[in-house]
PDB file of N, CA, C and O in Angstrom:
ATOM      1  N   UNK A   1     103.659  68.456 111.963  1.00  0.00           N
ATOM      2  CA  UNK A   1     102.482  68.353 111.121  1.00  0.00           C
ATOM      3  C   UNK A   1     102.607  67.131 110.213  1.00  0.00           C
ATOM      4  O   UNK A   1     103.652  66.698 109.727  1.00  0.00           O
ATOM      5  N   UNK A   2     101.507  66.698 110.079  1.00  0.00           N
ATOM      6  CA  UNK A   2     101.235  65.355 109.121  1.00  0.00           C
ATOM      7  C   UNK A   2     101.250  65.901 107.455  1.00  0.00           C
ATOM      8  O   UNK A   2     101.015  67.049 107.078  1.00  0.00           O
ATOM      9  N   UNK A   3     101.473  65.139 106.909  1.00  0.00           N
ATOM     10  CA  UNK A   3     101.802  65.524 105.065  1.00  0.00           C
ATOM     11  C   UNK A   3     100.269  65.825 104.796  1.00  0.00           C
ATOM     12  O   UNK A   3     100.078  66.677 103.927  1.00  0.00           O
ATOM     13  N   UNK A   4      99.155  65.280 105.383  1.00  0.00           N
ATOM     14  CA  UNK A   4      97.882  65.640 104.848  1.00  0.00           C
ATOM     15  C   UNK A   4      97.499  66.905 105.526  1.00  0.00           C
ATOM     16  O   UNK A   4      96.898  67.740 104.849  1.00  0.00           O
ATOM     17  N   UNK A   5      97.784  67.179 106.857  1.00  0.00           N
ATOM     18  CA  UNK A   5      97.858  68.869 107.397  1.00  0.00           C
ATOM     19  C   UNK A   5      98.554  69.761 106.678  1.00  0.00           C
ATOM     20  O   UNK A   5      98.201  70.932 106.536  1.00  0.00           O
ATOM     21  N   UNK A   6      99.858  69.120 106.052  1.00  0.00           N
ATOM     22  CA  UNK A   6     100.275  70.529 105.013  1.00  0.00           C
ATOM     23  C   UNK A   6      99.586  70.291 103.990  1.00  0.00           C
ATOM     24  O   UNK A   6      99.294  71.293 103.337  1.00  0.00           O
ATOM     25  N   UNK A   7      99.147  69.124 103.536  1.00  0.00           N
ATOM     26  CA  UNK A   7      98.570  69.903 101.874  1.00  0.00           C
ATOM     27  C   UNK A   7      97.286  70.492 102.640  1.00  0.00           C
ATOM     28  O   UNK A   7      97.130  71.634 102.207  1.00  0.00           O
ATOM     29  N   UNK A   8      96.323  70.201 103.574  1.00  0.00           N
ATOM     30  CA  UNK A   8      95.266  71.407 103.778  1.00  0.00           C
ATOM     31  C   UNK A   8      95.793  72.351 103.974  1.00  0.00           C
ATOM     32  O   UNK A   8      95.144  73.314 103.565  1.00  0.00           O
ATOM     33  N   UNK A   9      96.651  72.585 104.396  1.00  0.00           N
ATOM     34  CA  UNK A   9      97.394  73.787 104.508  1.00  0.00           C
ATOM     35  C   UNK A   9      97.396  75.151 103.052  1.00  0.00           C
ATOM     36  O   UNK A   9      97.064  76.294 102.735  1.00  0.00           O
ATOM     37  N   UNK A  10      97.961  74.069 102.679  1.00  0.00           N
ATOM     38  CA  UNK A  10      98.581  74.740 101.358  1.00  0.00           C
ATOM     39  C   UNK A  10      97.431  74.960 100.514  1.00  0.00           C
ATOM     40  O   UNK A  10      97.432  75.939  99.768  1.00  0.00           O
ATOM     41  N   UNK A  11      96.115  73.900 100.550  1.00  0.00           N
ATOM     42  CA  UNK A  11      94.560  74.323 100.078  1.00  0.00           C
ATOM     43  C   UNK A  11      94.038  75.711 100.242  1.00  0.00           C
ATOM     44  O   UNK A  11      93.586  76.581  99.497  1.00  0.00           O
ATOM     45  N   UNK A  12      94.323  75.543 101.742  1.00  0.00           N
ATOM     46  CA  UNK A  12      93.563  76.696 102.384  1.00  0.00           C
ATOM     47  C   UNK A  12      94.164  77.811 101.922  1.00  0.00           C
ATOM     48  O   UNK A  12      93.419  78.750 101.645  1.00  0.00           O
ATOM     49  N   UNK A  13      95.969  78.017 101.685  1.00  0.00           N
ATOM     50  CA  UNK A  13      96.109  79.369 101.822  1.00  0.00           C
ATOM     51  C   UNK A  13      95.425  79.232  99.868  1.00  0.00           C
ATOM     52  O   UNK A  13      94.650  80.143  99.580  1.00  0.00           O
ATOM     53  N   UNK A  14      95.666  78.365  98.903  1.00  0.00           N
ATOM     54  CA  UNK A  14      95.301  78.902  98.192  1.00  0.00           C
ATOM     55  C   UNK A  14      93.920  79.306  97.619  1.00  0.00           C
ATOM     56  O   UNK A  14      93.772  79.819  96.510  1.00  0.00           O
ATOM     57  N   UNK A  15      92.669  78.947  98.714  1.00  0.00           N
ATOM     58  CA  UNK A  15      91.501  79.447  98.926  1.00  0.00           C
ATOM     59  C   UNK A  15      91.254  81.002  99.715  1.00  0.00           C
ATOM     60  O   UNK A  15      90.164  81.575  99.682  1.00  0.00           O
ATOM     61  N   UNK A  16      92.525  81.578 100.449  1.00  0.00           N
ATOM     62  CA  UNK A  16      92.313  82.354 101.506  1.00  0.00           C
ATOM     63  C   UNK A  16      92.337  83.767  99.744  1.00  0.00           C
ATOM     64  O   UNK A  16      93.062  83.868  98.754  1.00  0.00           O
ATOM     65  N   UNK A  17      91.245  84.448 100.213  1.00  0.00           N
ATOM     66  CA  UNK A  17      91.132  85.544  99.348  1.00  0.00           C
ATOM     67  C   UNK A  17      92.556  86.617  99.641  1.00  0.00           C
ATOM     68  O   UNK A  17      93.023  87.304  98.733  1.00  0.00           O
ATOM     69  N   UNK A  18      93.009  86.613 100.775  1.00  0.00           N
ATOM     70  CA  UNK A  18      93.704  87.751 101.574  1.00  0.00           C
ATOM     71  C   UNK A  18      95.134  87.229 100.699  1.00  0.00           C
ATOM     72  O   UNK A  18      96.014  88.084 100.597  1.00  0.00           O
ATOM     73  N   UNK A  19      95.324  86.236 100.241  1.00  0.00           N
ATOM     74  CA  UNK A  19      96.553  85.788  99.526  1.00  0.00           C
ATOM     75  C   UNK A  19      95.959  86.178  97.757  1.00  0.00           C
ATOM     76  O   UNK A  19      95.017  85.626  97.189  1.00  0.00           O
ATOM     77  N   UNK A  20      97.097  87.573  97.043  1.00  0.00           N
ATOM     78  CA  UNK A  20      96.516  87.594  95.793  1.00  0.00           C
ATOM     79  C   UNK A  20      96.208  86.431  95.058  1.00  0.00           C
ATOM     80  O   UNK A  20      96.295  85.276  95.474  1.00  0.00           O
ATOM     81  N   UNK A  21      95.788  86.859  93.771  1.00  0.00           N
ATOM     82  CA  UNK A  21      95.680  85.783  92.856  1.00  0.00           C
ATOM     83  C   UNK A  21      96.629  85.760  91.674  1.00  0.00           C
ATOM     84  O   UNK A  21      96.808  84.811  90.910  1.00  0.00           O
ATOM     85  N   UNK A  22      97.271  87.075  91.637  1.00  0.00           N
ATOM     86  CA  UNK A  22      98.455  86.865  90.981  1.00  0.00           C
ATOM     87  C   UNK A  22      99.697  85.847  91.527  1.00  0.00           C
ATOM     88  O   UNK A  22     100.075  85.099  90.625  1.00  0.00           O
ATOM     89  N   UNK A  23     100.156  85.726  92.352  1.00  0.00           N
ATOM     90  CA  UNK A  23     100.840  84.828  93.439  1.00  0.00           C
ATOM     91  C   UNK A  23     100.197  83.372  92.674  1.00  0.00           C
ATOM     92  O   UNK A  23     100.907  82.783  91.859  1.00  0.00           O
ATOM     93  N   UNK A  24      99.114  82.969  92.935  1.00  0.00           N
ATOM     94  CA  UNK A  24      98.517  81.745  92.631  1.00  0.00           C
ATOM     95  C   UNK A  24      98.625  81.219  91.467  1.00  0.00           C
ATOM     96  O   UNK A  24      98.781  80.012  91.284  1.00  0.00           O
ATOM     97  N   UNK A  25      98.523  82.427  90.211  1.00  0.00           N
ATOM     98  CA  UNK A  25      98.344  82.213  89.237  1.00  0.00           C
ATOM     99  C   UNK A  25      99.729  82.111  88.228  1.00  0.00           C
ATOM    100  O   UNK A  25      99.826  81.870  87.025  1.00  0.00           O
ATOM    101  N   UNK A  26     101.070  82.498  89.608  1.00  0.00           N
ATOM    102  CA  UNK A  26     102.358  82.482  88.908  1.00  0.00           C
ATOM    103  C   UNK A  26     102.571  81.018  90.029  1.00  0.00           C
ATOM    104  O   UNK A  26     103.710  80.653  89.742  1.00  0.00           O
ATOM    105  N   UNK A  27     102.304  80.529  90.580  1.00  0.00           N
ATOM    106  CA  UNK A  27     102.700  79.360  91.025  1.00  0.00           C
ATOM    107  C   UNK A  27     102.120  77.954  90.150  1.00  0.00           C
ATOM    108  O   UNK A  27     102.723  76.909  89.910  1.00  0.00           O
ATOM    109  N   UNK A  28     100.768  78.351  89.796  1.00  0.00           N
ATOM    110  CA  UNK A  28     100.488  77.331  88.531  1.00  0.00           C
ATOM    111  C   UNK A  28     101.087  77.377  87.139  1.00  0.00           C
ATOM    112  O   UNK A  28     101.078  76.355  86.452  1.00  0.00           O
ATOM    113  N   UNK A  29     101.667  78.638  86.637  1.00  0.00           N
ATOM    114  CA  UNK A  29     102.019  78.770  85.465  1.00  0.00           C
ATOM    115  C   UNK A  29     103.659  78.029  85.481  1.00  0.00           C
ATOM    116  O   UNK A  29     104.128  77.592  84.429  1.00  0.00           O
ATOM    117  N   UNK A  30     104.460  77.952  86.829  1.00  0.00           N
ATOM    118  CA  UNK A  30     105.706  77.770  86.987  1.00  0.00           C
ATOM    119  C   UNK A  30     105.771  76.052  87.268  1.00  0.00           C
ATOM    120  O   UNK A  30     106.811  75.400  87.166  1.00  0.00           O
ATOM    121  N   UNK A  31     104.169  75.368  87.714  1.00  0.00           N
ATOM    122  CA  UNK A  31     104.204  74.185  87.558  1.00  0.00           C
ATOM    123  C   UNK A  31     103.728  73.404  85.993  1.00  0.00           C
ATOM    124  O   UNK A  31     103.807  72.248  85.576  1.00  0.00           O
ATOM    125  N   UNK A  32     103.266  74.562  85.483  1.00  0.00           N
ATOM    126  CA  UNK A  32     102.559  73.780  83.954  1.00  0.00           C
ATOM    127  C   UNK A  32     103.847  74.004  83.343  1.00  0.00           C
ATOM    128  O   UNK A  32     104.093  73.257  82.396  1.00  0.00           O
ATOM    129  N   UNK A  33     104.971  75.082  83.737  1.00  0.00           N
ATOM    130  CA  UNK A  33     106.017  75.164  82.773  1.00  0.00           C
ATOM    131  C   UNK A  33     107.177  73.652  82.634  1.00  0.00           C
ATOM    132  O   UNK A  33     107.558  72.884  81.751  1.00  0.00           O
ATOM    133  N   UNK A  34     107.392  73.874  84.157  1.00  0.00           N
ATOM    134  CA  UNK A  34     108.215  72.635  84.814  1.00  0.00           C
ATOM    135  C   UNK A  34     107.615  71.470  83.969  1.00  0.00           C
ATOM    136  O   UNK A  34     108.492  70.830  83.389  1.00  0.00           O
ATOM    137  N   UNK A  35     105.777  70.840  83.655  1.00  0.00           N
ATOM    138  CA  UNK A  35     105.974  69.526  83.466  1.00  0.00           C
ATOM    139  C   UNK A  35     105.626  69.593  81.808  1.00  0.00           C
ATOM    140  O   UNK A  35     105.290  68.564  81.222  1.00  0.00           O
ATOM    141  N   UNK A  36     105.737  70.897  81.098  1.00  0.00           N
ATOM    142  CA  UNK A  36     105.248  70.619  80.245  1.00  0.00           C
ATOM    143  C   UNK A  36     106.791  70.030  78.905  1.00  0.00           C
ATOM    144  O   UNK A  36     108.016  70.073  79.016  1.00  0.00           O
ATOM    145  N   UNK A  37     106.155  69.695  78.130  1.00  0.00           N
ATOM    146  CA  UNK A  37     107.407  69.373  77.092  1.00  0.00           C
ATOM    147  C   UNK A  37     108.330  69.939  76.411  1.00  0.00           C
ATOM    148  O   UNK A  37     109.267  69.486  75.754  1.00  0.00           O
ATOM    149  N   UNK A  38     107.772  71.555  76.760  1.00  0.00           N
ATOM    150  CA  UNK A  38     107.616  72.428  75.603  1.00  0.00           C
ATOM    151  C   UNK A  38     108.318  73.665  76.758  1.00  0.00           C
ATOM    152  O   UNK A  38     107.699  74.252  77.646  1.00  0.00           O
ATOM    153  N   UNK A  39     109.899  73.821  76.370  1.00  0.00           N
ATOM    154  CA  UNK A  39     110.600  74.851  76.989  1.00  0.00           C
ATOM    155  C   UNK A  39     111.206  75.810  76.539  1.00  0.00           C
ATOM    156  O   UNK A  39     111.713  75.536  75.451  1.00  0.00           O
ATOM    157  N   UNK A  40     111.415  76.952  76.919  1.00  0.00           N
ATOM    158  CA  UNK A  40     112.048  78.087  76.011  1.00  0.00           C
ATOM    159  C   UNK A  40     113.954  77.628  75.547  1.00  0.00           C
ATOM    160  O   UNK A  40     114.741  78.102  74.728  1.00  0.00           O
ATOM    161  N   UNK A  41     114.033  76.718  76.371  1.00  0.00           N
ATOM    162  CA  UNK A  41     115.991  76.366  76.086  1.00  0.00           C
ATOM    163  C   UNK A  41     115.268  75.004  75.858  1.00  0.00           C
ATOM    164  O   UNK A  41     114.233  74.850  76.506  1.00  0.00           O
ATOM    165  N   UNK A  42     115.696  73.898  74.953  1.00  0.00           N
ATOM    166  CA  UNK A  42     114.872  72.603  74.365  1.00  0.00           C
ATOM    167  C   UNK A  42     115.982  71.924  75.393  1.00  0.00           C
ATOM    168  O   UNK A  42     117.119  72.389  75.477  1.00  0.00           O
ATOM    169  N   UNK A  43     115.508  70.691  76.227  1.00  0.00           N
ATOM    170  CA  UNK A  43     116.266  69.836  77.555  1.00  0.00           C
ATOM    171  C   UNK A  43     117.671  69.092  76.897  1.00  0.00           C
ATOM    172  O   UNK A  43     118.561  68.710  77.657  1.00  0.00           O
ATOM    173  N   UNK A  44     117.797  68.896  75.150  1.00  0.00           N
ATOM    174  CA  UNK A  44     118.996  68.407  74.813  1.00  0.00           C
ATOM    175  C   UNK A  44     120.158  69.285  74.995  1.00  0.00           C
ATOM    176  O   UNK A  44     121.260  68.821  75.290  1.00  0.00           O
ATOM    177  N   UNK A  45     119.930  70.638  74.815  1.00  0.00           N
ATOM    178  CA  UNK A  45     121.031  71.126  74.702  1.00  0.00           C
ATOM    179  C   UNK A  45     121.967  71.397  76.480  1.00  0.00           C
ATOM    180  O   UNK A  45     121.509  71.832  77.536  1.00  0.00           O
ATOM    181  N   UNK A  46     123.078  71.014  76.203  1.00  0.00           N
ATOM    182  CA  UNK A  46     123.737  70.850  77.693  1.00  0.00           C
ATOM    183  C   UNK A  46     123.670  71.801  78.263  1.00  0.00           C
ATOM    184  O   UNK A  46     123.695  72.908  77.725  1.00  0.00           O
ATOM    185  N   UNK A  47     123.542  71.548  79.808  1.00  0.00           N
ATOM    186  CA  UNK A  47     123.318  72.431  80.849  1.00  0.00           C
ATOM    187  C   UNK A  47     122.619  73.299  80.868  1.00  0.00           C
ATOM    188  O   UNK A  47     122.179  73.503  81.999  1.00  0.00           O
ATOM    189  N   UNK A  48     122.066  74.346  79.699  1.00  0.00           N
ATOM    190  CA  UNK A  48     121.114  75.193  79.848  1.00  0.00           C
ATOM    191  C   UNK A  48     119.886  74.590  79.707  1.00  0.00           C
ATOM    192  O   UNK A  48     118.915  75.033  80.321  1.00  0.00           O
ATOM    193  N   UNK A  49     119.815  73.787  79.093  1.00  0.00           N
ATOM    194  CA  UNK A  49     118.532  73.077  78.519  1.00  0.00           C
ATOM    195  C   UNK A  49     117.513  72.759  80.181  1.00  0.00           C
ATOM    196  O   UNK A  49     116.298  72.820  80.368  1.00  0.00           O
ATOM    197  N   UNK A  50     118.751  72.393  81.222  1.00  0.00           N
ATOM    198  CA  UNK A  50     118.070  72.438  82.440  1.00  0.00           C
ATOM    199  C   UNK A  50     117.836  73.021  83.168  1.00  0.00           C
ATOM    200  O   UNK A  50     117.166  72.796  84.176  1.00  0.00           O
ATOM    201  N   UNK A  51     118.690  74.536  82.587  1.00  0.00           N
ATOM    202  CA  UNK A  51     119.159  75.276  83.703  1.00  0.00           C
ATOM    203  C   UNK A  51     117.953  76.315  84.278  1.00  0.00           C
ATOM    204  O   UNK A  51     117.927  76.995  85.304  1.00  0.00           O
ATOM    205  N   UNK A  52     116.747  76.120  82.949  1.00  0.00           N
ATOM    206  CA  UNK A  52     115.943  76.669  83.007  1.00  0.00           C
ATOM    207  C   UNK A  52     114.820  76.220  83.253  1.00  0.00           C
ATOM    208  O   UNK A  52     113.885  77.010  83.127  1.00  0.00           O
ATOM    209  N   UNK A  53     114.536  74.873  83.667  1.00  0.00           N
ATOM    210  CA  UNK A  53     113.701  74.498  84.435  1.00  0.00           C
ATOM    211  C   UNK A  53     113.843  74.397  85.555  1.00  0.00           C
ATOM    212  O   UNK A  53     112.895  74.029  86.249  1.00  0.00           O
ATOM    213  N   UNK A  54     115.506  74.793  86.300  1.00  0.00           N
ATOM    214  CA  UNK A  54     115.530  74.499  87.775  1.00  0.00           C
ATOM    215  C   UNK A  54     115.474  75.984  88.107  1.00  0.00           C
ATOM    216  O   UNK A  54     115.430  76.204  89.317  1.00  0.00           O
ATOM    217  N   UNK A  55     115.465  77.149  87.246  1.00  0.00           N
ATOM    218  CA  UNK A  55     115.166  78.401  87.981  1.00  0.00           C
ATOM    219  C   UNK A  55     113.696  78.552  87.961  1.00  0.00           C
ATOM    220  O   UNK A  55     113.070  78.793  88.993  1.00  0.00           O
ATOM    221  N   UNK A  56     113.015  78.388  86.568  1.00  0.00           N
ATOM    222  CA  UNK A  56     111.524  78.305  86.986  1.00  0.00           C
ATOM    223  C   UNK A  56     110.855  77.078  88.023  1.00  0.00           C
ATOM    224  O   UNK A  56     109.636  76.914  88.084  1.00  0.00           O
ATOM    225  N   UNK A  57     111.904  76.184  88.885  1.00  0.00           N
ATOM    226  CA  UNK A  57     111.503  75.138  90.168  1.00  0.00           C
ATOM    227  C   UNK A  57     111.581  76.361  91.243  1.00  0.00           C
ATOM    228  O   UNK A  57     110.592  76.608  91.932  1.00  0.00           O
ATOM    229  N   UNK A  58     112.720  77.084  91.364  1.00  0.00           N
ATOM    230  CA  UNK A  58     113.033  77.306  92.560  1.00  0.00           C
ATOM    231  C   UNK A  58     111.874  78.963  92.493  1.00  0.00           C
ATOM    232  O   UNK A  58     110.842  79.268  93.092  1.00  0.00           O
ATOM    233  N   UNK A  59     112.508  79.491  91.722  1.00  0.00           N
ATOM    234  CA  UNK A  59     110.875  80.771  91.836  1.00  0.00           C
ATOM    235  C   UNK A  59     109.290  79.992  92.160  1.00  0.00           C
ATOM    236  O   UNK A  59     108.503  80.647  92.843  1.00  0.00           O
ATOM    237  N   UNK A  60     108.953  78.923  91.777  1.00  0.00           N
ATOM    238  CA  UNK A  60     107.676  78.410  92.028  1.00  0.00           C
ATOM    239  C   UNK A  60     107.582  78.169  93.352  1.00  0.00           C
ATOM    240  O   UNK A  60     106.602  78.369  94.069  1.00  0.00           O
ATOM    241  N   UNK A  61     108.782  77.672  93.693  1.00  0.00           N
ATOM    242  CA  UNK A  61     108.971  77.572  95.134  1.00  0.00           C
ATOM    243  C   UNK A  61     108.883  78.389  96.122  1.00  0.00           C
ATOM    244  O   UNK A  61     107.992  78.053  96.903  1.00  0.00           O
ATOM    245  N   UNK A  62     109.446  79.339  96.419  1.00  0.00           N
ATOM    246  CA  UNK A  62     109.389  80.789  96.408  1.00  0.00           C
ATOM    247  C   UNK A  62     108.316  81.486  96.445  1.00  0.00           C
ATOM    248  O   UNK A  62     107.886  82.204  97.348  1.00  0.00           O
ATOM    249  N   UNK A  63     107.817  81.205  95.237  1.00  0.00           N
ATOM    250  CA  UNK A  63     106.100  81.890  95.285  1.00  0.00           C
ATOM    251  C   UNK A  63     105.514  80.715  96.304  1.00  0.00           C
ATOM    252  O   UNK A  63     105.008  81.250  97.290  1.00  0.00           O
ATOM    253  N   UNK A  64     105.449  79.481  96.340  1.00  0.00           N
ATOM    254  CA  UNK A  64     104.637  78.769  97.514  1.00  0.00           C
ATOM    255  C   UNK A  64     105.199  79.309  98.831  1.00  0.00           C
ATOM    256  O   UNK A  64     104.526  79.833  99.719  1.00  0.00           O
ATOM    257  N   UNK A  65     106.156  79.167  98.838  1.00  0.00           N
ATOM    258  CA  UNK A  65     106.690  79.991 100.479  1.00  0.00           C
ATOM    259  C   UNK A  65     106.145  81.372 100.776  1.00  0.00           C
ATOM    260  O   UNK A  65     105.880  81.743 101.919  1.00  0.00           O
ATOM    261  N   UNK A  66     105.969  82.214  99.549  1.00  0.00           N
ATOM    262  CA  UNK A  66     105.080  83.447  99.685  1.00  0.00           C
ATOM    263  C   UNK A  66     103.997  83.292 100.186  1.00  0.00           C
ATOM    264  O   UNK A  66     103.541  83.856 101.182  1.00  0.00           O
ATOM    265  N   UNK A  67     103.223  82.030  99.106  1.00  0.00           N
ATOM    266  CA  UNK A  67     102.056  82.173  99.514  1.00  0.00           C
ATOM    267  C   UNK A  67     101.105  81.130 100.826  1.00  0.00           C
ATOM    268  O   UNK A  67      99.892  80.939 100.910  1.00  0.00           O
ATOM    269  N   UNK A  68     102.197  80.637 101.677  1.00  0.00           N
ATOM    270  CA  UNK A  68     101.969  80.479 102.892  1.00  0.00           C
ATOM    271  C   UNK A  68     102.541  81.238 103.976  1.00  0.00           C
ATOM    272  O   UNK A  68     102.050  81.123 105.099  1.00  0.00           O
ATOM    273  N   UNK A  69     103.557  82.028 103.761  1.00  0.00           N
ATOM    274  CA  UNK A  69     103.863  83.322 104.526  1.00  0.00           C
ATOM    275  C   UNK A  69     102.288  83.821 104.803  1.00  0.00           C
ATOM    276  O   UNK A  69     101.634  83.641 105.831  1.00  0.00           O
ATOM    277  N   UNK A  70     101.791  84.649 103.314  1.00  0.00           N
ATOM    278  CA  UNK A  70     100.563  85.344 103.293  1.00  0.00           C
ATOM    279  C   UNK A  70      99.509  84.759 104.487  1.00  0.00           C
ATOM    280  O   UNK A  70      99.339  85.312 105.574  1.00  0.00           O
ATOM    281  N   UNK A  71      98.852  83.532 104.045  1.00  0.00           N
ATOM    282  CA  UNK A  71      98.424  82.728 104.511  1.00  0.00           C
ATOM    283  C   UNK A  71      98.162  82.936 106.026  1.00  0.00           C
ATOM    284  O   UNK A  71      97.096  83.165 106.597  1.00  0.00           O
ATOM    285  N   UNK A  72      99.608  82.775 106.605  1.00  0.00           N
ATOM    286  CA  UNK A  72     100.128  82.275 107.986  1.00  0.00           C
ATOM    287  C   UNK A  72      99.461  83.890 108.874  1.00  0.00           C
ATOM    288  O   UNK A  72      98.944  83.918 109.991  1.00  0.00           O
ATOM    289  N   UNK A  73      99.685  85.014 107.989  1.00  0.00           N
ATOM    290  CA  UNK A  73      99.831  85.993 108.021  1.00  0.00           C
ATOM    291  C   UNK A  73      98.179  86.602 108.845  1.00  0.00           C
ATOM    292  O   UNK A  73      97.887  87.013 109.968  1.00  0.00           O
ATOM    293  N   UNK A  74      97.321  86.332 107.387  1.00  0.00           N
ATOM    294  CA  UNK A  74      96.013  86.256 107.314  1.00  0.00           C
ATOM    295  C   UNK A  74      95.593  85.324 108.369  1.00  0.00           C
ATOM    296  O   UNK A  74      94.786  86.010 108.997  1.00  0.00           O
ATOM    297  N   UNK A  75      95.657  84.014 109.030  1.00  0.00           N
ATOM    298  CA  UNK A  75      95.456  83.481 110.196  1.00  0.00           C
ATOM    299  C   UNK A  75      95.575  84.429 110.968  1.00  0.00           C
ATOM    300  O   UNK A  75      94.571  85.029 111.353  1.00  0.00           O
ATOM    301  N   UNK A  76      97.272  84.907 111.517  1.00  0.00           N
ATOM    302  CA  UNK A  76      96.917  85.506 112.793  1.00  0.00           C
ATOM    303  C   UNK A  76      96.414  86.504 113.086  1.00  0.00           C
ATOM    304  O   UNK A  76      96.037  86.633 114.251  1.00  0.00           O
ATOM    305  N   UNK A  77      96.253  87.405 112.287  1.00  0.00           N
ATOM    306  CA  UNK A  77      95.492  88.602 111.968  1.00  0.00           C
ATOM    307  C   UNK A  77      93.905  88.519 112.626  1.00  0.00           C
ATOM    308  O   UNK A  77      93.453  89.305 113.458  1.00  0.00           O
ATOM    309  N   UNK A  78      93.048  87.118 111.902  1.00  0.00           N
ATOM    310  CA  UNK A  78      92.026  87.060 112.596  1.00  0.00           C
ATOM    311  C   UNK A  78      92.006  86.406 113.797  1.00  0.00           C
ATOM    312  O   UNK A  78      91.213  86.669 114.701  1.00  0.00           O
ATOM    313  N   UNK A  79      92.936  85.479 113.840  1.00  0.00           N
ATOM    314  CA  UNK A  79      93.182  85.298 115.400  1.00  0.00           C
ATOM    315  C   UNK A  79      92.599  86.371 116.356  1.00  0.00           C
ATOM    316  O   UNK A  79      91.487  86.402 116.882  1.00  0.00           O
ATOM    317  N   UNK A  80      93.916  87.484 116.472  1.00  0.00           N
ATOM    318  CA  UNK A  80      93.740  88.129 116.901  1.00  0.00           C
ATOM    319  C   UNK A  80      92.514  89.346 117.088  1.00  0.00           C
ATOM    320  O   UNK A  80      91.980  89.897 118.051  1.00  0.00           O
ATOM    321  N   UNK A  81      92.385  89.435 115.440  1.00  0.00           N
ATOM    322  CA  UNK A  81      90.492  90.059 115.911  1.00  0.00           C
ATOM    323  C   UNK A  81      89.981  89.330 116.704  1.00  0.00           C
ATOM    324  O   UNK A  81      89.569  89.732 117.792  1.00  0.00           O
ATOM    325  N   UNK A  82      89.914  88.184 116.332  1.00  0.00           N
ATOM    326  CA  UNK A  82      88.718  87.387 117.604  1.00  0.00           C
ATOM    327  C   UNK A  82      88.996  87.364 118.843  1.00  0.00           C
ATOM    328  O   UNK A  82      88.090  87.283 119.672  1.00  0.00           O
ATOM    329  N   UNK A  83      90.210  87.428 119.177  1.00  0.00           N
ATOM    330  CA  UNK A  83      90.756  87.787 120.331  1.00  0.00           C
ATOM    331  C   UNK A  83      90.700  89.053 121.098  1.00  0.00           C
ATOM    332  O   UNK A  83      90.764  89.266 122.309  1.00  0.00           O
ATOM    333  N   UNK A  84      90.541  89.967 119.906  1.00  0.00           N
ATOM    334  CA  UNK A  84      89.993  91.464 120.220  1.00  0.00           C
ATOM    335  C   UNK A  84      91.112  92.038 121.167  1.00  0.00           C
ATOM    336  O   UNK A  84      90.903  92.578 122.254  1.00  0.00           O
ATOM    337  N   UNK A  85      92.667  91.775 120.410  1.00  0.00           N
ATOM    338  CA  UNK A  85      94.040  92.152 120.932  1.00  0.00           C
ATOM    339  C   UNK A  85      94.068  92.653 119.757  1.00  0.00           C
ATOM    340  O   UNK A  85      93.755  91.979 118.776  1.00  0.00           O
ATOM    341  N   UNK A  86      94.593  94.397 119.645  1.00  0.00           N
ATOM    342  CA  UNK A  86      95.215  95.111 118.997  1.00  0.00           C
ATOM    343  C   UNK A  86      96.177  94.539 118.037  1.00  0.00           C
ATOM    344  O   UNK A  86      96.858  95.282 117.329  1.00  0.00           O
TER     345      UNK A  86
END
């Protein structure tokens, strides 16, 4: 797949209703956390200061892998209705 097929990708699942909106709404909150200035451990203090923006990276992550699992999920599902295979 081409980099512009995954981000439609990644559009779509986050347009697909069948993917919650809680999911969506913890994948934006884990990217406004990541770029914002403003962290619960402040970035001077050593090692924790980061340690907590690379666990709220990798859960955001996580939730995107969820929410193209879902996604992938919801495709074949209607696939298969239309296919009118059990």
């Amino acid at each position: 797949m081409t980099v512009f097929k995954k981000i439609l990708f990644f559009i779509q699942a986050l347009l697909n209703p069948a993917v919650p909106s809680r999911m969506k709404y913890e994948m934006g909150a884990c990217l406004l956390y990541f770029i914002s200035p403003i962290d619960f451990v402040p970035d001077f203090i050593p090692i924790t200061g980061k340690a907590d923006d690379i666990v709220i990276l990798f859960w955001g992550c996580k939730r995107v892998f969820d929410v193209l699992k879902l996604h992938r999920q919801s495709l074949a599902l209607k696939s298969k209705e239309a296919n009118g295979t059990p």
